[in-house]
C-alpha positions as CSV (number, residue, x, y, z in Angstrom):
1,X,0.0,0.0,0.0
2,X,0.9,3.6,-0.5
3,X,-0.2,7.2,-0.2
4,X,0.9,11.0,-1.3
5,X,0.0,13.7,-2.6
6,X,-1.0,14.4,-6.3
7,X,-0.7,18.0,-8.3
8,X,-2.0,18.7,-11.5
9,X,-1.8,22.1,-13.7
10,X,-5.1,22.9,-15.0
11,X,-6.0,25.1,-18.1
12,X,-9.3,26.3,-19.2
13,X,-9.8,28.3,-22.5
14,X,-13.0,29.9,-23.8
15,X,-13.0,29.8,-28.2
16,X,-15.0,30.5,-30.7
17,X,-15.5,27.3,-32.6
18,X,-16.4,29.3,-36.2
19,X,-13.7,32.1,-35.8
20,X,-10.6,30.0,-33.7
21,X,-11.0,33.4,-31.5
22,X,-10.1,32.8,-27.6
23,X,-12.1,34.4,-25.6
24,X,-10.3,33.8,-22.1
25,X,-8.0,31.6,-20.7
26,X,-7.6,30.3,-17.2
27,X,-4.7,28.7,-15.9
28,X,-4.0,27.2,-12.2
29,X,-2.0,24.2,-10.1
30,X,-4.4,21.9,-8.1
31,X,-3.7,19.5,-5.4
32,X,-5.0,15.9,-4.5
33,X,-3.7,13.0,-3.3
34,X,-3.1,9.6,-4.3
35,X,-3.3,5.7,-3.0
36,X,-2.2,2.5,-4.3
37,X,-0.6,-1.1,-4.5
38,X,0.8,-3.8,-6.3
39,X,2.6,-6.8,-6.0
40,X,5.7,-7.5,-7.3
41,X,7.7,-10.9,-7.8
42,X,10.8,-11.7,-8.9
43,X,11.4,-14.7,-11.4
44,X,14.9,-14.8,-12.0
45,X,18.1,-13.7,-10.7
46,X,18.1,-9.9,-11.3
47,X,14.6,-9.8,-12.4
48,X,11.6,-9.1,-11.4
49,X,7.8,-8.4,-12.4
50,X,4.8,-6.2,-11.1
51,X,1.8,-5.0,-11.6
52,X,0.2,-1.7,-9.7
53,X,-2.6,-0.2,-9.6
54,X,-2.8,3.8,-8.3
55,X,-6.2,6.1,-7.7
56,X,-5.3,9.8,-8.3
57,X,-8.4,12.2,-7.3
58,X,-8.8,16.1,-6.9
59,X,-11.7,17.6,-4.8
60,X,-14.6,18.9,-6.9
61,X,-14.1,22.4,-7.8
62,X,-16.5,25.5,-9.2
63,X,-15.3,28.4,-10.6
64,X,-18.1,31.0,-12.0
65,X,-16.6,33.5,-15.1
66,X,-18.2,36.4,-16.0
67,X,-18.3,37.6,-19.3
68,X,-17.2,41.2,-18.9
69,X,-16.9,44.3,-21.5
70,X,-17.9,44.1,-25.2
71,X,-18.5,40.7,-24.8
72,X,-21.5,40.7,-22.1
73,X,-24.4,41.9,-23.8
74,X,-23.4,42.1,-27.4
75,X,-23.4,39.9,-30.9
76,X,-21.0,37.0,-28.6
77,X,-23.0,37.0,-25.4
78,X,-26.5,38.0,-26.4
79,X,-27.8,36.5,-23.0
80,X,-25.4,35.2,-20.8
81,X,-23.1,37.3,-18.9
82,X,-21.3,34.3,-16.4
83,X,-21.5,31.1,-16.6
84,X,-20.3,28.3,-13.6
85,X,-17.6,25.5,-14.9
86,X,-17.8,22.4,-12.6
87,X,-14.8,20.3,-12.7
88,X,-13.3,16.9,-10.8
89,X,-10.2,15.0,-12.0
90,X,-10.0,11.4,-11.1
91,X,-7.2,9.3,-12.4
92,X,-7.4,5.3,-12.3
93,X,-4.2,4.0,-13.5
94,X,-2.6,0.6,-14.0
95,X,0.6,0.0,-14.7
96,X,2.7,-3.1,-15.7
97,X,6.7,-3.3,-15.7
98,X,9.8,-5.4,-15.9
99,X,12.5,-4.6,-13.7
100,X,16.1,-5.5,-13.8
101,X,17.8,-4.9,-10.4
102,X,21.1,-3.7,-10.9
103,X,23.7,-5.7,-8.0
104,X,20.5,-7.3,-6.5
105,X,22.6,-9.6,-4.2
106,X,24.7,-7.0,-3.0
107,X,27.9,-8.6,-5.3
108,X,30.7,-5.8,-5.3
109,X,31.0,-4.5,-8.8
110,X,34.8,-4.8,-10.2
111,X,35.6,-2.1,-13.2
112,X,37.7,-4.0,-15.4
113,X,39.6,-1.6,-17.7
């Protein structure tokens, strides 16, 4: 089992579709945490096998952007002048390796020139 911390930069960006205009951009480092396991098991001298498995998460967030300026109320924005983007990042990873331990049996290396 393990445990830590997670961060994660985050970037949100408001475009016009037709045009390829950006309306705003958002930008910002969140923080979560992180727990896991695996097993591991080695199968020949030097080598070894595992398998993990790790669950990242964020808390939920909500962050409400007005639309400010010649935006709100004109030909972009007829009606809305803020809108409220709801967001969660959850991260369910799995991940399978090959290892080869370097002087697993504590052997002392010899440099041979």
């Amino acid at each position: 089992m393990k445990g830590g911390a997670a961060v994660a930069n985050q970037n949100w960006t408001l475009f016009n579709n037709a045009t390829g205009v950006g309306f705003f951009s958002a930008d910002r480092t969140r923080w979560g945490g992180t727990i896991g396991t695996g097993i591991e098991y080695g199968f020949a001298p030097s080598w070894s096998v595992a398998l993990e498995y790790d669950y990242l998460w964020r808390v939920s967030n909500s962050n409400t952007y007005l639309v400010t300026g010649a935006l709100a109320g004109g030909a972009l924005f007829p009606v809305v002048n803020s809108f409220t983007a709801n967001t969660r990042s959850d991260v369910n990873m799995i991940t399978a390796r090959i290892n080869y331990h370097f002087n697993a049996f504590g052997a002392p290396v010899a440099a041979r020139y």
